[in-house]
Every structure is written in C-alpha cells, then in structure tokens.
MARBADO-230069 format. One line per field, with one value per residue: residue in three letters; chain; z, y, x of N, C-alpha, C in turn. Coordinates in nm, 4 decimals. Atoms other than C-alpha are relative to their C-alpha. Example, Ala and Ser with C-alpha at 12.3 -4.5 7.8 and 13.67 -1.06 7.14 Angstrom:
BEGIN
residu	c(ALA/SER)
chaine	c(A/A)
n_pz	c(0.0000/-0.0060)
n_py	c(-0.1190/-0.1190)
n_px	c(0.0890/-0.0820)
ca_pz	c(0.7800/0.7140)
ca_py	c(-0.4500/-0.1060)
ca_px	c(1.2300/1.3670)
c_pz	c(0.0000/0.0730)
c_py	c(0.1200/0.1090)
c_px	c(0.0900/-0.0770)
END
This chain:
BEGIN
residu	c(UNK/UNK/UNK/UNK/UNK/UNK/UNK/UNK/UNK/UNK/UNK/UNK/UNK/UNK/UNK/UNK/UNK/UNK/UNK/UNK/UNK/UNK/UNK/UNK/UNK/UNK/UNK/UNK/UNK/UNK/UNK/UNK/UNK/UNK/UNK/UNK/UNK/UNK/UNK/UNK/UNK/UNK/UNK/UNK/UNK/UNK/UNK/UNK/UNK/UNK/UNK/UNK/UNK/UNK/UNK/UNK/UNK/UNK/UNK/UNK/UNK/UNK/UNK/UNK/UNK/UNK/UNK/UNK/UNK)
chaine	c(A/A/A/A/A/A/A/A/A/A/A/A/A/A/A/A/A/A/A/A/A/A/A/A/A/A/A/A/A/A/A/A/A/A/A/A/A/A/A/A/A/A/A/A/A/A/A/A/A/A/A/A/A/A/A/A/A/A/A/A/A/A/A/A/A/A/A/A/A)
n_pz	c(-0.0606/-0.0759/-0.0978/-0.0384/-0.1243/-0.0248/0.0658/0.0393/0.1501/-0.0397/0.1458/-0.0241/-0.0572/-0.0657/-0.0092/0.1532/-0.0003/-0.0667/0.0041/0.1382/0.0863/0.0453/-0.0767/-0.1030/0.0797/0.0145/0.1062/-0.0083/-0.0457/-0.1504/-0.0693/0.0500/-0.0429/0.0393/0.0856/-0.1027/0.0892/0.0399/-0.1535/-0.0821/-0.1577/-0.0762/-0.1300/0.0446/0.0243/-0.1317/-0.0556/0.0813/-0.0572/-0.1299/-0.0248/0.1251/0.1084/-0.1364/-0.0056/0.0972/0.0080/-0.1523/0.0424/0.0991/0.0160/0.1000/0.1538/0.0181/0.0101/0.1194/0.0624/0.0439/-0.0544)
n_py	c(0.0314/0.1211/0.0442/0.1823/0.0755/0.1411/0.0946/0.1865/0.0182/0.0880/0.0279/0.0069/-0.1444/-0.0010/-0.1642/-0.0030/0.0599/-0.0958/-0.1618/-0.0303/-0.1052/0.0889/-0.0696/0.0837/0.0602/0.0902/0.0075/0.0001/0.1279/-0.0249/-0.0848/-0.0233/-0.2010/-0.0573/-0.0977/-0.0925/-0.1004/0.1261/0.0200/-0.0799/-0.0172/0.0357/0.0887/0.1042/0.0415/0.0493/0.1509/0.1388/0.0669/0.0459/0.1322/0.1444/0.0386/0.0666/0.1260/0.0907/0.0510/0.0632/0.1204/-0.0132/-0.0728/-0.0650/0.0733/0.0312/-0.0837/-0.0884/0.1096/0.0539/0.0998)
n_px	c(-0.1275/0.0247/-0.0302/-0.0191/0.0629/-0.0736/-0.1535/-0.0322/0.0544/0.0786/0.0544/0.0974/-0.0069/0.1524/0.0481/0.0192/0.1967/0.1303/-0.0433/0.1164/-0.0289/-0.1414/-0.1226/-0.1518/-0.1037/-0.0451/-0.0715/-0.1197/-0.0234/-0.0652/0.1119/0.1231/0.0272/0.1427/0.0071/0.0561/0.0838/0.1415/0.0253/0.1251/-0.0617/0.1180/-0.0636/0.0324/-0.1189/-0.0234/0.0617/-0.0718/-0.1419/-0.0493/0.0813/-0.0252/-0.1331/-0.1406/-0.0048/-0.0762/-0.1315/-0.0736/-0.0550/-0.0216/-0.1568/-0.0261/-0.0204/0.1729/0.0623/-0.0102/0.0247/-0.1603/0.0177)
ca_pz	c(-3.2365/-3.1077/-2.7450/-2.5799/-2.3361/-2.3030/-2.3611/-2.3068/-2.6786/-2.5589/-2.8999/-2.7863/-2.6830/-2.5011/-2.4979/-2.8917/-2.8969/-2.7011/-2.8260/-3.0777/-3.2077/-3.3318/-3.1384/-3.0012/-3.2511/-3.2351/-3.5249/-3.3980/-3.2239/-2.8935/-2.7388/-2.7883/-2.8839/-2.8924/-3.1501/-2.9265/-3.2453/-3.2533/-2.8568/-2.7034/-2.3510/-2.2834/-2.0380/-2.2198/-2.3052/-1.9466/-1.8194/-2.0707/-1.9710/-1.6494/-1.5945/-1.8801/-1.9894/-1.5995/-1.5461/-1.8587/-1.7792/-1.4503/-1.6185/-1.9541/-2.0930/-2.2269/-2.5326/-2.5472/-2.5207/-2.7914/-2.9770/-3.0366/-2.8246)
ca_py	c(-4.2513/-4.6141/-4.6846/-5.0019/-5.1684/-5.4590/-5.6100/-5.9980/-5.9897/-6.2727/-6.4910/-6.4924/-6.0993/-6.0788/-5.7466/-5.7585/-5.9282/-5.6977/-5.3451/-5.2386/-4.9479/-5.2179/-5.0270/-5.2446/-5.3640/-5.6937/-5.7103/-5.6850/-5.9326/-5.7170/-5.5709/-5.5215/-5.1016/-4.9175/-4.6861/-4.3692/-4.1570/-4.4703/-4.5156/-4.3942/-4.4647/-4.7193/-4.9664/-5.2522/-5.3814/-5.3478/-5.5759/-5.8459/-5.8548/-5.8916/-6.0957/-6.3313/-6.2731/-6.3224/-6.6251/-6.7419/-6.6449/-6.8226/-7.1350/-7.0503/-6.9817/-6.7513/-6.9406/-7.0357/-6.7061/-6.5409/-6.8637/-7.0113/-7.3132)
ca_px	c(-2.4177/-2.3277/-2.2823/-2.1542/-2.4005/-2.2605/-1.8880/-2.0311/-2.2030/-2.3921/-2.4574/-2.8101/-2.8448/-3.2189/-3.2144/-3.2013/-3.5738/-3.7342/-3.5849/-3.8965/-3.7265/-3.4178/-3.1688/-2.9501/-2.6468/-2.5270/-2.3173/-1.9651/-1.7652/-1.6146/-1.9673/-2.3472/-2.3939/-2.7173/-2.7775/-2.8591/-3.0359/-3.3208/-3.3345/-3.6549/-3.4775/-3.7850/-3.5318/-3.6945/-3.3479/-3.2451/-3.5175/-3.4547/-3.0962/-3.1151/-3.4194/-3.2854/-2.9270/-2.7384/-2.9253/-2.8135/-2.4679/-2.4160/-2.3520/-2.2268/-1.8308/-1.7280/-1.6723/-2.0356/-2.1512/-1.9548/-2.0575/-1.7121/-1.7802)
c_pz	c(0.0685/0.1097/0.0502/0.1131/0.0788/-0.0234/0.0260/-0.1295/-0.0163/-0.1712/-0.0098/0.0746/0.0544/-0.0215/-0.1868/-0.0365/0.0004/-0.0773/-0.1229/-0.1138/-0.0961/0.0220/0.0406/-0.1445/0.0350/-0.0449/0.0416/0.0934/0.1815/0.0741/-0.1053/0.0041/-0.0006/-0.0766/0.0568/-0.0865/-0.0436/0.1610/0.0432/0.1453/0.0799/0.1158/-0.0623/-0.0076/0.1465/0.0748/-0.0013/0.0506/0.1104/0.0728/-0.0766/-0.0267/0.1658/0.0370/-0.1202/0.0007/0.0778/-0.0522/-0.1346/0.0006/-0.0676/-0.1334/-0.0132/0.0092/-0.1218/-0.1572/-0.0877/0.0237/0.0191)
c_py	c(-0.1356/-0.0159/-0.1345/-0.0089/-0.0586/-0.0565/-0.1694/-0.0576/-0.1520/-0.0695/-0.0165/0.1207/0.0040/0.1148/0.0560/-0.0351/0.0851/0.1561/0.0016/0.0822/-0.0668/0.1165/-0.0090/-0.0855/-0.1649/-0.0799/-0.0557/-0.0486/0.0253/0.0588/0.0115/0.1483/-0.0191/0.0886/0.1224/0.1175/-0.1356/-0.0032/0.0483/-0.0172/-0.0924/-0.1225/-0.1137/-0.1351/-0.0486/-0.0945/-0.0680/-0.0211/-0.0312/-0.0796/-0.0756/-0.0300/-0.0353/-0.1258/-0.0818/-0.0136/-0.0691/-0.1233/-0.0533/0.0533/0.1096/-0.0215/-0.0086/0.1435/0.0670/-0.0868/-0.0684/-0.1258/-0.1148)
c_px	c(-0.0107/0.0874/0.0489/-0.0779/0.0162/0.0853/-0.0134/-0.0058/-0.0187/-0.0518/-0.1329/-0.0553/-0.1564/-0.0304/-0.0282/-0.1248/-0.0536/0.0507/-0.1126/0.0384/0.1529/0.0954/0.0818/0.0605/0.0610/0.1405/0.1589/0.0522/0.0706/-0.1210/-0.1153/-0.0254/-0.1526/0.0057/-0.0961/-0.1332/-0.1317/-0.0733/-0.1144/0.0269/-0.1511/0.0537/-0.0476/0.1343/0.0784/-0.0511/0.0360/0.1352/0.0090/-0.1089/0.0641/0.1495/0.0579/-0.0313/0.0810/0.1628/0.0786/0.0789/0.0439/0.1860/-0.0351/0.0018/-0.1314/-0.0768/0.0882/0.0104/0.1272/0.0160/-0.1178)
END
C-alpha cells in the first residue's frame, strides 16, 4: 500500500538514497509515498530528510524543488 510522506516531492528526495529496501516512491508529481508492504520501519528516510532535505529547503522555491525552475 502507498503512503504519502511528503507533499514537497523535493526533485532531489534524500530520503530516496538512503531507503535500502527502495521504499520510498518518487515517481509522481503531487508527493513522495512509501510503499508500506517493502518498509522495514528502519527511520532511515526520516534522518535523511531532516538532516538534509530542510536545510535544503530554507533557501529553495518551490519551483526549484519540484524541478520546474
């Protein structure tokens, strides 16, 4: 089943790197899901985003993050 994580869908998703079990979706253009039947619930994903993805969004558009800009 796919969850939404995230509604920035960051064109550079961090949390997409690190997920081992490729769990986290990308694909589609309104939010980043997770695919909950892959998930091992290891937070890995959580890290990465928030050590990596809020810095990145302090000084980023919107446009630039859903790579439009």
């Amino acid at each position: 089943m796919l969850n939404i994580i995230c509604k920035y869908n960051c064109k550079d998703c961090y949390a997409l790197r690190v997920c081992a079990m490729h769990a986290i979706i990308a694909e589609q253009r309104d939010a980043i899901y997770i695919d909950t039947d892959k998930c091992i619930g290891c937070g890995c994903c959580k890290t990465a985003c928030i050590a990596f993805g809020y810095k990145a969004l302090e000084d980023k558009t919107p446009q630039w993050l859903m790579g439009i800009g």
